[in-house]
N, C-alpha and C positions, 0 to 999 in steps of 0.2 A: 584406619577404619576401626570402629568399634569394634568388637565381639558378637554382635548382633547376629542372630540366627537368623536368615529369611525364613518366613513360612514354605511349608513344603505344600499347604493350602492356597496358596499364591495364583492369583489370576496368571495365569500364562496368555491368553489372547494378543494373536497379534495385530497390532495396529499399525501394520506398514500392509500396502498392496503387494504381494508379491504373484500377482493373477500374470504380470509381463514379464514375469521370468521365466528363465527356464528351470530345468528341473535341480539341477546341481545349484545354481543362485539360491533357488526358493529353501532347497535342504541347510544351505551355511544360513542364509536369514533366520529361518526358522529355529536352529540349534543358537543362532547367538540371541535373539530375542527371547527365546526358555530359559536362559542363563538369565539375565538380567533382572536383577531388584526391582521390579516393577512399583512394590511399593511404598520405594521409598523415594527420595527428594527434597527438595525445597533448603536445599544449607545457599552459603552464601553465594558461592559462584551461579550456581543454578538462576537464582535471584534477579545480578547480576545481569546475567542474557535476557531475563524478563523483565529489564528496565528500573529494576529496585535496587539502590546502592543502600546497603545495611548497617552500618557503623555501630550499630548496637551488638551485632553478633562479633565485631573485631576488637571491643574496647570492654572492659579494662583486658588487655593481651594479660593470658592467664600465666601462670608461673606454679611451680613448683612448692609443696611446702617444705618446711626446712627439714624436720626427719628422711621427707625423699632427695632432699639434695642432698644432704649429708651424706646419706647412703651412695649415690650416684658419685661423691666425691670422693671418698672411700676406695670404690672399686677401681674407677677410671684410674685413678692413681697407680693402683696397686698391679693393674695390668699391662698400664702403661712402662711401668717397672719392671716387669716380668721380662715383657717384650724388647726393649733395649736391654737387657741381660744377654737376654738368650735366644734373640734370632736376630738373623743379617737378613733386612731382607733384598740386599744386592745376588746375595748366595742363595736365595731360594728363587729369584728370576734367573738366574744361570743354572742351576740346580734341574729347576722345574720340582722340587721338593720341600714342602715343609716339615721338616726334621719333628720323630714323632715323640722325640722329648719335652718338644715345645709343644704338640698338641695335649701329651700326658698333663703339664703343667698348666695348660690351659682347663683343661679336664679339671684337676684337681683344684682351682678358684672358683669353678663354677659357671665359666662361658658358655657352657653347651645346653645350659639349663636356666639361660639369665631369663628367658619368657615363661618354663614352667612354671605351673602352682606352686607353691608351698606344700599344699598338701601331698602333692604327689615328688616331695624332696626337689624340688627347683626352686630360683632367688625370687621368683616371682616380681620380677621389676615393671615396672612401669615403663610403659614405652618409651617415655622423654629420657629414664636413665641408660637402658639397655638403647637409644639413639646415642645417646652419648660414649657412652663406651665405644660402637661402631665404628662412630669419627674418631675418635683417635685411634684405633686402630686400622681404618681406612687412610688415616692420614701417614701411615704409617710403612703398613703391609696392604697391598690391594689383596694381593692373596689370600692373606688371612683372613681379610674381610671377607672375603665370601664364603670362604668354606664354614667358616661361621655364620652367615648370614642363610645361605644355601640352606642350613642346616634347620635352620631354628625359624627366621622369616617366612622361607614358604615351603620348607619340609614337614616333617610328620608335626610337631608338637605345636603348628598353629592350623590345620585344620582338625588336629586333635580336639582342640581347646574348643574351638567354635563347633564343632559340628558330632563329634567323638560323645559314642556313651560311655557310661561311667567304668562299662569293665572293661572298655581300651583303654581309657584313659591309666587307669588301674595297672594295667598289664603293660603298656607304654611308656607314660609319662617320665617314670622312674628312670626306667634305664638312659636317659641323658645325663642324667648326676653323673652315674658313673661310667659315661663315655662311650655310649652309642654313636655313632654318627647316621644321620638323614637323608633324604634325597626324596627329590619332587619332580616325577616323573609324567610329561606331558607329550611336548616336542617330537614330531617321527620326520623323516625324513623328507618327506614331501609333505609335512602340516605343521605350520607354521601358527598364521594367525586365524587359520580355516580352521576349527574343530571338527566340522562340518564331514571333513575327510580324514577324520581318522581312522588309518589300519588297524590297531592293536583291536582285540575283542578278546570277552569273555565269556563263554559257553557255562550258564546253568548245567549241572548233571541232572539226570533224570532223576533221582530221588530227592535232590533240590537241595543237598549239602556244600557242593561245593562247587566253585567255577573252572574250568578250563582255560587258563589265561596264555595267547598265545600273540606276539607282536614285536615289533620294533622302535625304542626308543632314543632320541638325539640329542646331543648338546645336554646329558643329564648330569650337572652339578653335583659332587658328591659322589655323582652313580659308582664310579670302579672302587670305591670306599665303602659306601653305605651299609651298616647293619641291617637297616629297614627301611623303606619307602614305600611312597604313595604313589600308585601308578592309575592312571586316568584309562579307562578302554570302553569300546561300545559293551554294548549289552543289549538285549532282545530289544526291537522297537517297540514301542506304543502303537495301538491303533484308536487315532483320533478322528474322528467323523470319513469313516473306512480310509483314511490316506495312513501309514506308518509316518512314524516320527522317527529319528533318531535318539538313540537315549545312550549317554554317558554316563561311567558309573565310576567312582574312585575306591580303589583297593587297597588293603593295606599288605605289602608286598617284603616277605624278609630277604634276603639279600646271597643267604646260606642256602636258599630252598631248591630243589632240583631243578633243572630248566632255566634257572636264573644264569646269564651267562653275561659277562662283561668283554663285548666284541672288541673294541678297539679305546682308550684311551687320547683325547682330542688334544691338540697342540695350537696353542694362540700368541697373536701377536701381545698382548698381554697378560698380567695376570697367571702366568705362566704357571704357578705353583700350585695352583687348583687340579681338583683330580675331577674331570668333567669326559663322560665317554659314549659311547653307544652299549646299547644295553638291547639282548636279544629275552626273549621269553619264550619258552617253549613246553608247553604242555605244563604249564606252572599251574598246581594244584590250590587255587586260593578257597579258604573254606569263608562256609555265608558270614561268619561273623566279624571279617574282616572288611566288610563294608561299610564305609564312613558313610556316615547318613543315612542314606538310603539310595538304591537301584534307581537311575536316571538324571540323578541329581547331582553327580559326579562334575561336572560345569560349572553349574553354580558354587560349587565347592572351591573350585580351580579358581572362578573369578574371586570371590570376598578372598580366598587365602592372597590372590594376587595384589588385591588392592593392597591389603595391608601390608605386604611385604615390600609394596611399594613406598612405606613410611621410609622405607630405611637406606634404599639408596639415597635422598636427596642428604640424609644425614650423611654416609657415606663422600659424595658428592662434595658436600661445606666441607668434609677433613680434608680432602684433596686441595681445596678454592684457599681452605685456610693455610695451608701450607705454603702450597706459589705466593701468597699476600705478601708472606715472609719473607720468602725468597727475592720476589719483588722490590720489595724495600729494603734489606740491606744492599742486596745487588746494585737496584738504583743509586742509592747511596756512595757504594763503593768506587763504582766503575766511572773514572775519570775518561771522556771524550771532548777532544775542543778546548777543553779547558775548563770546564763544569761536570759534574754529575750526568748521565747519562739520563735519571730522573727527573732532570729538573730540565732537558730538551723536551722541546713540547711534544713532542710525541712519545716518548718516553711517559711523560703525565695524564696524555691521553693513556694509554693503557694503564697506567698506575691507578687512576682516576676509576676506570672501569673493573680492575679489579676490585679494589678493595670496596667503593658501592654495591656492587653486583655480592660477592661475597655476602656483604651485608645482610643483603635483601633474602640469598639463600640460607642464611641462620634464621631468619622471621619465619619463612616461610617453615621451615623444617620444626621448629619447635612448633608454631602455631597448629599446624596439623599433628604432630605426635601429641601436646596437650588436648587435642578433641578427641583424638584416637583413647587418651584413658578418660576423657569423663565415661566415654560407652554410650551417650545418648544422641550423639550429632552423625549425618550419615554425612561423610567425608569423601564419597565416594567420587568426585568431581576435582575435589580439593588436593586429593589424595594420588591423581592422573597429570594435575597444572602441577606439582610439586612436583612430581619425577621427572615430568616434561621440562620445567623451568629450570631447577636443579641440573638435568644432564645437560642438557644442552649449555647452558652459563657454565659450567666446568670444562665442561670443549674448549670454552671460547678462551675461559683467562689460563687454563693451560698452554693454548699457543700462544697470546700473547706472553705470557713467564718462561714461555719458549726461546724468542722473538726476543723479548729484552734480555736477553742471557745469551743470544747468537753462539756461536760454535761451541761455546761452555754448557749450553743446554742439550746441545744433540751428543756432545760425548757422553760418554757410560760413566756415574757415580763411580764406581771403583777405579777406571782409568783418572778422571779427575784426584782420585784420592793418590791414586802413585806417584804422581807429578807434583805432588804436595798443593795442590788447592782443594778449597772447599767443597765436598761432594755433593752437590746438591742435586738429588736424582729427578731430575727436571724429563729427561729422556725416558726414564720408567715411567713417572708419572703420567706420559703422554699417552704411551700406549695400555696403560692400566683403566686412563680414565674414558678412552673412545670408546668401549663397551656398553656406557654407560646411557649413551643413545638409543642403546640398539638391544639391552634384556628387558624383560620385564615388560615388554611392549615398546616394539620402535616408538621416536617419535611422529611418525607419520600414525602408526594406531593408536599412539594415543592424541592426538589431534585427530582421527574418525571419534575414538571413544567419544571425547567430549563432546562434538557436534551430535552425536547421535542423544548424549544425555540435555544436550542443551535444546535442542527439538524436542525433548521429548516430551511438555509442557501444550508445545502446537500440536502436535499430535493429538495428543487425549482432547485436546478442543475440538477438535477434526478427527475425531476416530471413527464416524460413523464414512464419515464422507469418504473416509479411505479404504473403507472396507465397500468389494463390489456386491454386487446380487440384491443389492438391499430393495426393500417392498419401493414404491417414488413416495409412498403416504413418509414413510421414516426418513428417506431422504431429503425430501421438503424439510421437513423440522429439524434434520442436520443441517442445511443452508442458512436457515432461518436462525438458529444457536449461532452458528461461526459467525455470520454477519453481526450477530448481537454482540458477541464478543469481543470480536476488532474494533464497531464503533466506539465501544468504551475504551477497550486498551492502548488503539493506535493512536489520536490524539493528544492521548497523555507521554507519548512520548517523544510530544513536540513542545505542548504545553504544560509546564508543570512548574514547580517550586524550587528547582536544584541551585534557579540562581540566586536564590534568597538565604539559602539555609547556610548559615558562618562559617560552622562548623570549628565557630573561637577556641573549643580548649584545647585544641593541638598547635595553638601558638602560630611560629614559622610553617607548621607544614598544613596548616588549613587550608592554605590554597590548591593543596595537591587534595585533599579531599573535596573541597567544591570541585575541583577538575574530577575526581572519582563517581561526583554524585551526577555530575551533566552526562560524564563518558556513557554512563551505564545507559540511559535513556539513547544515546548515538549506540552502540551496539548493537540493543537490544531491535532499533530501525536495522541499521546494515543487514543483518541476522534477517529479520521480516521482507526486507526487501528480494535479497537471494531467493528466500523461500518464494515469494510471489514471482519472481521473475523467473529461476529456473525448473519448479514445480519440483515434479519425479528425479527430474533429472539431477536435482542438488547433490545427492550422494555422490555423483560424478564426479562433480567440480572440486574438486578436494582441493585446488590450492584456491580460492574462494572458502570454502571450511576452514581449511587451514589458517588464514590470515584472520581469520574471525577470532579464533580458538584463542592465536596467539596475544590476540589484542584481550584477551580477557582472562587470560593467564598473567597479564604485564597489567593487566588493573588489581589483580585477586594479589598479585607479589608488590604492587606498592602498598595495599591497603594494611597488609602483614607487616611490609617494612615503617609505615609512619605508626603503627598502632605499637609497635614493640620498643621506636624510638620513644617514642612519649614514656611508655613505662621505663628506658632505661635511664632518663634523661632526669628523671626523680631521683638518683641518686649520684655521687660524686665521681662512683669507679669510671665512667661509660663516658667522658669527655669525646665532643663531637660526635656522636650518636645522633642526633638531631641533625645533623649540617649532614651525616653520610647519609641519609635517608634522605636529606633533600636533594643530596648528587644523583644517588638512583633513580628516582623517582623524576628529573627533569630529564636523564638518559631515558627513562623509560618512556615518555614522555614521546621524547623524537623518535626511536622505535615505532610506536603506537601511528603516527604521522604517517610514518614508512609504510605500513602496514593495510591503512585507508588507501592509500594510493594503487600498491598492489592490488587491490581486492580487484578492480578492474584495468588493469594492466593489459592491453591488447598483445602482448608479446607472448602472455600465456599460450592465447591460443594459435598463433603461427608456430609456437614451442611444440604444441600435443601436434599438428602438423607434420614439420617436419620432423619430430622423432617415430611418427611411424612408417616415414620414409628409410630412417636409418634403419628401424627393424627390418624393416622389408628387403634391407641387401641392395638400395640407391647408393647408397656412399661406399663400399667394399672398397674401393678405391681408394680412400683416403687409409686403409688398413695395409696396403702396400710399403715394402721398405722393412718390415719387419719379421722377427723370427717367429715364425707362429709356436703358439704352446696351446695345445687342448686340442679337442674335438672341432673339427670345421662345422 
């Protein structure tokens, strides 16, 4: 994401009906539509759903200039150096500790600070370099990744930057030079992707200096560490045409302050070395000027800081994909079965195959959105959700598969492989380091709502009267009579149109997959129109119908990244077969895409939502017989 401030002037109007809900539905509607950039839109993906294939916005794939790569090469090195010196990180998965010599040392290069200003003593990097630095040290340390990432991604110093005035910044910024650590405090107990319900609040005092901040925080990254943090809580409601609102406000919270209590300390299946805990607040005295932004706006704050801290897991993500690649291949190579390479059995090549295309495709993608993320003028916000979607999920995949071709070698522990005198190759940490990945930062299931909800959001404003009730019939009429006008135009055109004319010559071999890009988008952008005609209100429902939509235009927005970044690499000597692995993914992605259409109407769904509310309901108990119960009945 850019830097971009939303207006705090911002039409808030909602343009969803929520007259058919109830009162808790219409509260989370309401609270996640106040949040939302209302007005921004139109980058490529968006496009895309509206039947526009863009090649203009993906070509010339932008690049770095040499003082910033220089710079980015410099570091990556230098920490990547540090890092093999001075930490195992076999011994900090066993540990659950990273040793604070190595954090000092990290301190002391400058990691804690690679997003701050300059002006305020930070390396002030650029996204695509401080991306870079990540993946290698994601590819690396998962752990480490995050606590650095936690810290800097979507702790204090990136809604500092975006939203922070200048005597925070002032009074903040600094102290990560020299080793503050952050924490980004949202998550309670029972509120997950609902903001809607959140416990934590903050009580104005009566003289209107400071707040009463009192609550409960979960899963907070950093938290049992943290100097300072940002903690999200209610605050007095709005009274908007007499109904109250809910109004979220983001704090800035120090870590030493009274009240501030660090209840428990959290233990995972990966990623072990992170310090992630529950954090209580009690009577915690926050004074006014520690309000990022302004009272209410605390959401919207959480959302942009989240987009953009969503640059950096897909970066993260590719150091993982790049590694197994490696692993993969000399493995393949090595490992004699039958009498041939284990690589070169066809199914061995089928996963070979799919890693290292897939790989591919998540390096396009991750630089193409970090280089938009610094021009600062593209709103990425769509771009920014298919990239962590695409990303996590494709690192699932080819870590089981680099599982799967490395059989009993991959499930053993790197260190036991290392006693035995083979190669360590921590295949087994990376598994559980990288299923996370799915599931921070917005499941993929929320972020497949996110997108459907941004990729409607175009129908709507076409239809915003029509969806708003009470209206005079004079206004209504003329909303009927607008939509109708609308769709005459729009909808035929994306039956008849130009797609199959246009060559799309200068990408050589991989033209074809762009005329395939420029048809698909017109067949989506139908699918998409169709759901909405056929299942009305009720579309929000059908999520695995959104879902299969989402996906199929997350797998058009990651080929379009993948042939546009081939073509640039493919101008120079280093990058042999860059062209032909783009044409591998992109004919996978391809069949995927197939898959996809088919599901969207799959009868099996709906005998599926059937019978799984039979399993809730306690019909199958019986099948849970035989076993030793653990938990609550």
């Amino acid at each position: 994401m850019s830097d971009r401030k939303p207006s705090a002037e911002q039409d808030d109007e909602m343009m969803i009906d929520t007259s058919g809900m109830n009162e808790e539905q219409r509260a989370a509607m309401e609270v996640a539509e106040a949040a939302r950039d209302q007005a921004a839109g139109g980058g490529f993906a968006q496009q895309l759903f509206l039947g526009q294939f863009r090649p203009d916005l993906m070509t010339p794939f932008p690049s770095q200039s040499r003082d910033d790569r220089e710079t980015g090469d410099v570091f990556v090195k230098k920490v990547s150096a540090f890092l093999r010196e001075h930490l195992d990180p076999e011994e900090v998965d066993a540990t659950r500790t990273i040793p604070q010599e190595v954090i000092d040392g990290l301190v002391e290069l400058g990691v804690f600070a690679m997003k701050v200003p300059a002006a305020y003593g930070g390396l002030e990097f650029s996204q695509v370099n401080y991306n870079r630095v990540m993946m290698a040290i994601a590819s690396y340390c998962g752990s480490t990744a995050v606590l650095i990432s936690a810290h800097q991604s979507i702790g204090v110093p990136q809604p500092l930057k975006l939203f922070g005035t200048e005597e925070q910044k002032r009074r903040h910024l600094p102290r990560f030079r020299k080793g503050d650590i952050s924490a980004f405090a949202l998550t309670e107990p029972d509120v997950g992707s609902d903001p809607a319900q959140m416990k934590t609040r903050a009580v104005l005092s009566a003289d209107g200096t400071h707040y009463l901040l009192n609550g409960l925080k979960l899963w907070c990254t950093n938290g049992p560490i943290a100097n300072v943090l940002v903690v999200m809580a209610q605050t007095a409601p709005k009274i908007v045409d007499g109904r109250e609102k809910k109004q979220i406000t983001a704090f800035i919270v120090e870590g030493d302050w009274p009240g501030v209590e660090v209840v428990h300390r959290c233990d995972f299946m990966g990623i072990r070395g992170i310090q992630n805990g529950v954090l209580r607040f009690t009577d915690v005295v926050v004074p006014v000027e520690n309000v990022i932004w302004e009272p209410g706006k605390g959401l919207k704050l959480a959302l942009a800081t989240l987009n953009t801290g969503r640059l950096t897991l897909p970066a993260a993500c590719t150091g993982a994909a790049k590694q197994c690649l490696s692993f993969a291949r000399r493995w393949g190579n090595q490992r004699v079965q039958w009498g041939s390479p284990i690589g070169l059995h066809e199914e061995g090549r089928q996963k070979i195959a799919y890693i290292a295309a897939t790989t591919f495709a998540m390096d396009a993608v991750t630089w193409l959105t970090s280089h938009w993320a610094d021009r600062g003028d593209v709103d990425i916000r769509i771009e920014a959700a298919m990239a962590k979607l695409f990303c996590s999920e494709a690192a699932w995949k080819i870590v089981d598969m680099t599982m799967q071709l490395r059989g009993g070698r991959g499930y053993e522990k790197a260190a036991s492989l290392a006693a035995r005198g083979e190669e360590p190759y921590p295949v087994e940490r990376i598994m559980r380091e990288t299923r996370i990945n799915t599931i921070i930062e917005g499941t993929s299931e929320v972020m497949r709502l996110f997108l459907a909800r941004e990729a409607l959001d175009p129908h709507f404003k076409v239809a915003s009267d029509l969806l708003r009730p009470g209206l005079p019939p004079g206004r209504k009429a003329r909303a009927i009579l607008h939509v109708l006008g609308y769709y005459a135009h729009w909808y035929p055109r994306q039956w008849l149109n130009a797609a199959w004319l246009r060559p799309h010559s200068g990408l050589g071999r991989l033209a074809r997959h762009y005329r395939y890009l420029d048809r698909a988008a017109h067949r989506v952008a139908r699918v998409l129109f169709h759901a909405m005609a056929r299942y009305g209100p009720g579309l929000e429902k059908r999520q695995i119908v959104l879902g299969s939509i989402m996906e199929i235009g997350t797998e058009l927005f990651a080929m379009a990244a993948t042939c546009s970044y081939a073509t640039q690499l493919a101008r120079t000597d280093e990058h042999a077969g860059a062209v032909e692995t783009a044409d591998a993914f992109c004919r996978q992605a391809r069949r995927r895409i197939r898959q996809h259409l088919r599901g969207i109407r799959d009868p099996v769904t709906r005998s599926n939502n059937r019978y799984a509310a039979k399993v809730l309901e306690g019909d199958i108990t019986w099948l849970e017989d035989g076993v030793m119960f653990i938990g609550k009945p």
